[in-house]
C-alpha positions as CSV (number, residue, x, y, z in Angstrom):
1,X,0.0,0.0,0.0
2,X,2.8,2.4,0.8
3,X,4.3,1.6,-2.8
4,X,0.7,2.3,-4.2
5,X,0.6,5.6,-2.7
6,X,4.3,6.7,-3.8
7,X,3.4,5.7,-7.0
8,X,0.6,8.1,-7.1
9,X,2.4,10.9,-6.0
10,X,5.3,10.0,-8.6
11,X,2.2,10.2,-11.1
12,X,1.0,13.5,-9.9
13,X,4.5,14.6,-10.1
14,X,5.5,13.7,-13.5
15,X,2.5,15.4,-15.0
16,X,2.5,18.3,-13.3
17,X,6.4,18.2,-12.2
18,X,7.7,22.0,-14.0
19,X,10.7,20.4,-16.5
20,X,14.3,22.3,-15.8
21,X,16.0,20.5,-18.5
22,X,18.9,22.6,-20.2
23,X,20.2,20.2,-23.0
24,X,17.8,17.8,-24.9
25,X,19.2,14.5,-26.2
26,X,17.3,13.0,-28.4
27,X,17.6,9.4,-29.8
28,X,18.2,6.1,-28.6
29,X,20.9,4.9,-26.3
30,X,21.5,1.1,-24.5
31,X,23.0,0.8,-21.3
32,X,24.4,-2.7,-19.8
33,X,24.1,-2.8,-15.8
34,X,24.6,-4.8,-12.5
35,X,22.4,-4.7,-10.1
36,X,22.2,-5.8,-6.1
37,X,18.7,-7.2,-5.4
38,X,16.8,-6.7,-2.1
39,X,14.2,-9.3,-1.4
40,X,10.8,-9.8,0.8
41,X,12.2,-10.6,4.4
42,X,9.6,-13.7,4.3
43,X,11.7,-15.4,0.8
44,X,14.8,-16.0,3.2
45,X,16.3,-15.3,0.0
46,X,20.5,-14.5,-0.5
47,X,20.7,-10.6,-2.0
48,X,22.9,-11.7,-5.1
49,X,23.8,-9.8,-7.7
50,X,21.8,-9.9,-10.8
51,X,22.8,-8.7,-14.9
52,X,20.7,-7.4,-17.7
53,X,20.9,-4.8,-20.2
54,X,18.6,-2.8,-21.7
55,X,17.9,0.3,-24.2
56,X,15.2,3.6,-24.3
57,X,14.3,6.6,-26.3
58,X,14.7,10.4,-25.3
59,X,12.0,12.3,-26.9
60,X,13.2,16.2,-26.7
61,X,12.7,17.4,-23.6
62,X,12.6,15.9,-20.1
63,X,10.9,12.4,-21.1
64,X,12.3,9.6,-22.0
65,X,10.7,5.7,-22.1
66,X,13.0,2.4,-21.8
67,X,12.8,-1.1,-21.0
68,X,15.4,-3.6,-19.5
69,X,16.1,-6.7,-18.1
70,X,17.9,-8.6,-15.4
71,X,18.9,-11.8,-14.6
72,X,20.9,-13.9,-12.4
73,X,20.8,-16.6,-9.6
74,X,19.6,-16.5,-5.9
75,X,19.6,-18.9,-3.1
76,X,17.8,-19.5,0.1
77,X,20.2,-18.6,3.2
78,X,19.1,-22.1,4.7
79,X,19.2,-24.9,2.9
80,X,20.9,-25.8,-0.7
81,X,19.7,-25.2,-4.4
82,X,19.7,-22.2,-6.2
83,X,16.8,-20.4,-8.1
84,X,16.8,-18.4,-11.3
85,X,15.4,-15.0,-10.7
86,X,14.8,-12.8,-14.0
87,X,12.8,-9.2,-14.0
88,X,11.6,-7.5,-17.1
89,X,10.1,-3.7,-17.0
90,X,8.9,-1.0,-19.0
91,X,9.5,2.6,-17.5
92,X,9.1,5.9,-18.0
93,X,11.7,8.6,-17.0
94,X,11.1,12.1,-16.6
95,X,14.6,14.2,-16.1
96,X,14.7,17.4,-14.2
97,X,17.4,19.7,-12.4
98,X,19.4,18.7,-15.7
99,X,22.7,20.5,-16.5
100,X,25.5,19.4,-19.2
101,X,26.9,17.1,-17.2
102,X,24.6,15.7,-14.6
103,X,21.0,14.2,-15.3
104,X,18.9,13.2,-12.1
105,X,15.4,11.4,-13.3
106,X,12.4,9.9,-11.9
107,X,11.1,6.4,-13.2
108,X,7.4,4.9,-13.3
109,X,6.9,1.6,-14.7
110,X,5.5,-1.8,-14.7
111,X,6.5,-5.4,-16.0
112,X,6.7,-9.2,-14.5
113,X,9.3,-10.7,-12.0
114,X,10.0,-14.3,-11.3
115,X,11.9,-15.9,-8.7
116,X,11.9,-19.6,-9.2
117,X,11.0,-20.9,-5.7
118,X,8.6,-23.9,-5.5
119,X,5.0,-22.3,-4.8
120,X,6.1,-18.8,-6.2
121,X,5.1,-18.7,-10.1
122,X,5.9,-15.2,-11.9
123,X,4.0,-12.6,-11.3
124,X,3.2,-9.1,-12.9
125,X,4.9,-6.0,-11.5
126,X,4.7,-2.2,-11.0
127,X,8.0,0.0,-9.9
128,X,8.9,3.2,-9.6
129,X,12.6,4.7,-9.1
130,X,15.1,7.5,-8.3
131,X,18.4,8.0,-10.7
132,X,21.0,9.8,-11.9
133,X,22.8,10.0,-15.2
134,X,26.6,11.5,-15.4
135,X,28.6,12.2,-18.5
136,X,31.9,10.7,-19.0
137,X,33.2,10.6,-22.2
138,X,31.4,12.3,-25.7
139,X,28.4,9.8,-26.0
140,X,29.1,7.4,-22.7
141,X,27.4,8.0,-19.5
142,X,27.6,6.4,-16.0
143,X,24.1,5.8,-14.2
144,X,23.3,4.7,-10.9
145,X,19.3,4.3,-10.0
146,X,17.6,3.0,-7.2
147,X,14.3,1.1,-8.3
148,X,11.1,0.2,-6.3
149,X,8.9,-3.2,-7.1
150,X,5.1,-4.0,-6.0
151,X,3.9,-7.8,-7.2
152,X,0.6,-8.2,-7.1
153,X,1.1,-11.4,-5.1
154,X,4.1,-12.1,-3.6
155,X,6.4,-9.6,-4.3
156,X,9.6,-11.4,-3.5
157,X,11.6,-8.6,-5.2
158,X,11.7,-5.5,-3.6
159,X,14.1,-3.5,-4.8
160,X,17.3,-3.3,-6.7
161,X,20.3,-0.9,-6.8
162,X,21.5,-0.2,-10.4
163,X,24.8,0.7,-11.4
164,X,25.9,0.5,-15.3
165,X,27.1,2.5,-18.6
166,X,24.7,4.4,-21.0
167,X,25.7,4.8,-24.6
168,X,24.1,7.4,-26.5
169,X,23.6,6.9,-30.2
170,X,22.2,10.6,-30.5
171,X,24.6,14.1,-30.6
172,X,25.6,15.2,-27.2
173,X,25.1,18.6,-28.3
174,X,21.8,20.5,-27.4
175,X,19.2,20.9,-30.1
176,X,18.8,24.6,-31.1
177,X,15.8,26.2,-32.5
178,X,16.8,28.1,-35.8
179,X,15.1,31.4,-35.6
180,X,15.5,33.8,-38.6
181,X,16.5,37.1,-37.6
182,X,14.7,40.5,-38.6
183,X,16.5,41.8,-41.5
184,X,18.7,45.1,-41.0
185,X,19.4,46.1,-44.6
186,X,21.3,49.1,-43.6
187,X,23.6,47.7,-40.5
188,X,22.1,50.4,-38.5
189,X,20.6,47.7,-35.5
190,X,16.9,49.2,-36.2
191,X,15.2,46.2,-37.7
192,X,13.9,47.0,-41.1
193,X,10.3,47.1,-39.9
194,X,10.5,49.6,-37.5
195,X,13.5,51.7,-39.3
196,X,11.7,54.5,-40.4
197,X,15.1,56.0,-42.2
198,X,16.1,53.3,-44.2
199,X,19.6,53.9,-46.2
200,X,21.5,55.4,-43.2
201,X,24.9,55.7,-43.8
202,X,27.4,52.9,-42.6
203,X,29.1,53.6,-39.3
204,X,26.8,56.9,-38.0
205,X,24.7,57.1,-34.7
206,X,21.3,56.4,-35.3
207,X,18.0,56.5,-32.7
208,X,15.4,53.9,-32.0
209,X,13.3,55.0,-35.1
210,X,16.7,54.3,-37.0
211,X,17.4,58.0,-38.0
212,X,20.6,59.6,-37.9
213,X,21.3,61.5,-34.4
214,X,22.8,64.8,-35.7
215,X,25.4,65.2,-32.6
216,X,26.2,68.9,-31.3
217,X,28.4,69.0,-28.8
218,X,29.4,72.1,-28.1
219,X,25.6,73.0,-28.0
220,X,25.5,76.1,-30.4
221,X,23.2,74.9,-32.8
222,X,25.4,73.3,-35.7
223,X,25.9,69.9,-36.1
224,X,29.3,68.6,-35.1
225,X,29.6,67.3,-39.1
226,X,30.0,70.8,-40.2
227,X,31.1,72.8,-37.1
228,X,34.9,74.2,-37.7
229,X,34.7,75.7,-33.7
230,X,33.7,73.0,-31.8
231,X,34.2,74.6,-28.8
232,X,31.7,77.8,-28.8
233,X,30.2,77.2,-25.7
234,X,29.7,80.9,-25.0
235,X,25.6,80.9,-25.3
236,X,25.7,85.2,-25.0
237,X,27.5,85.4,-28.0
238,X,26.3,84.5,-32.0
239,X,27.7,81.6,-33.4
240,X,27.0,81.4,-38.1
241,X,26.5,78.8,-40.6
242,X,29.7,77.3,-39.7
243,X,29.5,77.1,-35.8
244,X,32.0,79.6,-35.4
245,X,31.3,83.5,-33.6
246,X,30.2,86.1,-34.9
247,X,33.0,88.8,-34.6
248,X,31.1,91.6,-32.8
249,X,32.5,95.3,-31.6
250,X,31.9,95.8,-27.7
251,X,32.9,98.3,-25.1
252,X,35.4,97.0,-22.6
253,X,36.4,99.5,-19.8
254,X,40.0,99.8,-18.5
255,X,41.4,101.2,-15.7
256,X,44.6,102.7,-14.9
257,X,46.0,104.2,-10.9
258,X,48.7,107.1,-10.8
259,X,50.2,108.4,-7.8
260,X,52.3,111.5,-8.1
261,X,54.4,112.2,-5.1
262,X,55.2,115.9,-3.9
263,X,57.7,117.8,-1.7
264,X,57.2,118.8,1.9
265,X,54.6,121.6,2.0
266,X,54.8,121.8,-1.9
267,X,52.1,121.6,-4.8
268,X,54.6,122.1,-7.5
269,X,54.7,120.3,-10.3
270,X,57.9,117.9,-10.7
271,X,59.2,116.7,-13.8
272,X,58.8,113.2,-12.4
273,X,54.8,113.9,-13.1
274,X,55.0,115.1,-16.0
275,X,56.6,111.8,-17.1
276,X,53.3,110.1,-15.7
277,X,51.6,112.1,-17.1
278,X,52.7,110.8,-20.3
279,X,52.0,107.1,-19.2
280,X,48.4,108.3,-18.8
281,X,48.0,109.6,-22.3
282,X,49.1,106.8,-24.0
283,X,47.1,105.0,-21.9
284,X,44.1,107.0,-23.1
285,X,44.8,106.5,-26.3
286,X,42.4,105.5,-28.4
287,X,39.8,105.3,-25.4
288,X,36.8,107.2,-25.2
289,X,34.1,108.4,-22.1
290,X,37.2,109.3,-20.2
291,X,36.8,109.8,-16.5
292,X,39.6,111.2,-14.2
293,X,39.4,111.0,-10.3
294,X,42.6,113.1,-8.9
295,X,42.3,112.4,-4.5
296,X,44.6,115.0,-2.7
297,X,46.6,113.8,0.1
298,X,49.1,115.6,2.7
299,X,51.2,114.0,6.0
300,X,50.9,114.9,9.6
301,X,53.2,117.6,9.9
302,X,50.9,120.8,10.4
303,X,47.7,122.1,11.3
304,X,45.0,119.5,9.7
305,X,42.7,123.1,8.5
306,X,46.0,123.5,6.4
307,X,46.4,120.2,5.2
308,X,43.4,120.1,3.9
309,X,43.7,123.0,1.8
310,X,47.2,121.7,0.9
311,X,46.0,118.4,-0.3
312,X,43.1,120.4,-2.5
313,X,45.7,122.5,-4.1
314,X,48.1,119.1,-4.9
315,X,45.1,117.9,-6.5
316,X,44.4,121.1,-8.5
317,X,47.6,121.3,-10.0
318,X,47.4,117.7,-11.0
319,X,44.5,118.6,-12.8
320,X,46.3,121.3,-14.4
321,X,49.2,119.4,-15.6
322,X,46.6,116.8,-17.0
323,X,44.7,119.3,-19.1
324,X,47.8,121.0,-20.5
325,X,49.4,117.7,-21.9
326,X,46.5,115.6,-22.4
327,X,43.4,118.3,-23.4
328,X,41.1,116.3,-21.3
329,X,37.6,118.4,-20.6
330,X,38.2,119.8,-17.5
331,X,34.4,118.6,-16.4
332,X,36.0,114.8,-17.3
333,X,37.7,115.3,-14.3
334,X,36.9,115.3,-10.6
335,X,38.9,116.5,-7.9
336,X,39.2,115.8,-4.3
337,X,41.2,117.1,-0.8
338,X,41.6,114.2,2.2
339,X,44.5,116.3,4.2
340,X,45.9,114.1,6.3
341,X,43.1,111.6,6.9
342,X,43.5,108.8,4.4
343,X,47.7,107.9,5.1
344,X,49.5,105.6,3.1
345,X,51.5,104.7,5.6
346,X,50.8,105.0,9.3
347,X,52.8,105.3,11.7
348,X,54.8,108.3,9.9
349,X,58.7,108.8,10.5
350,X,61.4,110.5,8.4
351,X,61.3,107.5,6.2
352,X,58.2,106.6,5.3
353,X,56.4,110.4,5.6
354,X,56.5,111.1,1.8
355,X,54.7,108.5,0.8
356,X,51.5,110.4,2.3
357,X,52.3,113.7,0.3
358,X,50.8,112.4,-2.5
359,X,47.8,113.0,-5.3
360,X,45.9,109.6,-6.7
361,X,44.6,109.3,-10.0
362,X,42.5,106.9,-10.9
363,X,41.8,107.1,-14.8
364,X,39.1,105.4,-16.3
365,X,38.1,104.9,-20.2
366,X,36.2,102.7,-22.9
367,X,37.5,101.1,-25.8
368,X,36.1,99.2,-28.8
369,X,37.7,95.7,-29.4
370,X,36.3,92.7,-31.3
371,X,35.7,89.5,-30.5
């Protein structure tokens, strides 16, 4: 009864079992095997090894069907005389868990069985088993299997571990489905059905629809095929035809900073600022909306009311000198007393003092460059 119900199960399993087998082997194959025989406790019978052979079919995929055959002598463990035994069955495998090397199955069959003991006549048989197939050279496999029997009488034989060789007349290689791939006329990897721009040129980016990309990389607006400045990256400047800018005229203001010392309790003009003031025309040169800012400056020596009017009148001549050598507008420039408030240098001694006496000029203009 236990049998019965195993066998069931194996049923249910095999139907409904999900197959995981990665390489089918179709064809026929033969194995030869040995087996070691396990009999009903009640026979008193020897467990002697038995022989047979036999052969099956491997459809493609996880079934395969087979029949074999064993054979061999028995005897009882008291008393003399031996007695042929001799099973035939019919089974069908189902493989699963398969990989290229290793092929576990499960087996459900039925045949006859006949262990020639006096009263015992042969009787029919169902099994059911548990195996494994391993690869061990192109075509030949080893297989080991453990194998269940059920009589419907006796039952003397119940079970049988199988050890042998399986030759494989089929390929050992799996069988592949041909599939025709979707033609691709123009190499572009857009299948011809869903290319919409058929004909692209060999070797060019393309997008799903099979169209050229037309790559900018610098972002300006011309494709990177005919940009000859790949690089204009500047978005506030115009780029033409040929990616390149546009050479545009724009105002760019300099600046320049004079400082023209003077001599203790002096606003006279030295030669020395007459040679800066030079430097500040050719600065100017070529500049245009001019703007002069001349800042007065004195030390500490002295009453800070006269300072004051001392660094006004530094500044004044500055302005002076400027609009004699460089015929600035006098409006163009602004001038400014500090006294002794703003020092260059601080603390003063006799070293450092003269840096103070000074005027600052701070000359601003515009100029008109292309770029």
């Amino acid at each position: 009864m236990k049998l019965f119900t195993s066998i069931v199960c194996l049923s249910l399993f095999l139907v409904a079992g999900p197959s995981l087998t990665m390489a089918d082997e179709k064809g026929v194959y033969v194995f030869p095997q040995i087996a070691a025989p396990e009999y009903a406790d009640a026979s008193d019978l020897r467990s002697e090894a038995v022989y047979g052979h036999g052969a099956g079919y491997r459809f493609v995929g996880p079934v395969a069907l087979e029949a074999d055959f064993l054979t061999g002598d028995t005897s009882p463990k008291r008393g003399g005389g031996d007695a042929d035994v001799d099973v035939w069955s019919i089974r069908a495998l189902y493989h699963f868990l398969e990989s290229d090397n290793i092929h576990p199955y499960l087996s459900l069959g039925f045949g006859q069985q006949e262990v020639a003991v006096s009263g015992v006549d042969s009787e029919d048989q169902v099994n059911a088993g548990l195996g494994i197939r391993w690869k061990l050279w192109n075509n030949l496999d080893g297989r080991a299997a453990f194998n269940f029997y059920d009589g419907n009488r006796d039952a003397l034989l119940k079970r049988t571990f199988n050890v042998g060789l399986v030759y494989r007349f089929a390929s050992s290689e799996p069988s592949r489905v041909v599939q025709n791939k979707p033609a691709d006329s123009d190499g572009d990897g857009v299948i011809d059905s869903q290319d919409r721009c058929l004909g692209a040129p060999s070797g060019v980016s393309v997008d799903a629809r099979g169209c050229r990309i037309r790559l900018d990389g610098d972002g300006d607006g011309v494709v990177d095929a005919r940009d000859r400045c790949p690089r204009t990256t500047d978005r506030s400047r115009n780029v033409d035809r040929f990616g390149c800018y546009v050479k545009t005229q724009v105002k760019v203001g300099d600046e320049m900073r004079v400082t023209f010392l003077f001599d203790f309790d002096s606003a006279a003009i030295k030669s020395e600022h007459r040679a800066s003031a030079r430097n500040i025309a050719n600065f100017l040169r070529g500049g245009k909306d001019t703007r002069i800012r001349l800042n007065g400056h004195t030390d500490t020596i002295g009453a800070s009311e006269y300072n004051q009017g001392l660094s006004e009148r530094r500044a004044t001549a500055v302005k002076k000198l400027l609009v004699e050598t460089l015929n600035v507008p006098a409006g163009d420039i602004a001038v400014r007393g500090f006294g002794e408030e703003r020092p260059e240098v601080a603390p003063e001694n006799s070293a450092n003092r003269r840096f103070n006496r000074r005027v600052e000029a701070t000359v601003k203009t515009q100029r008109t460059r292309s770029r």
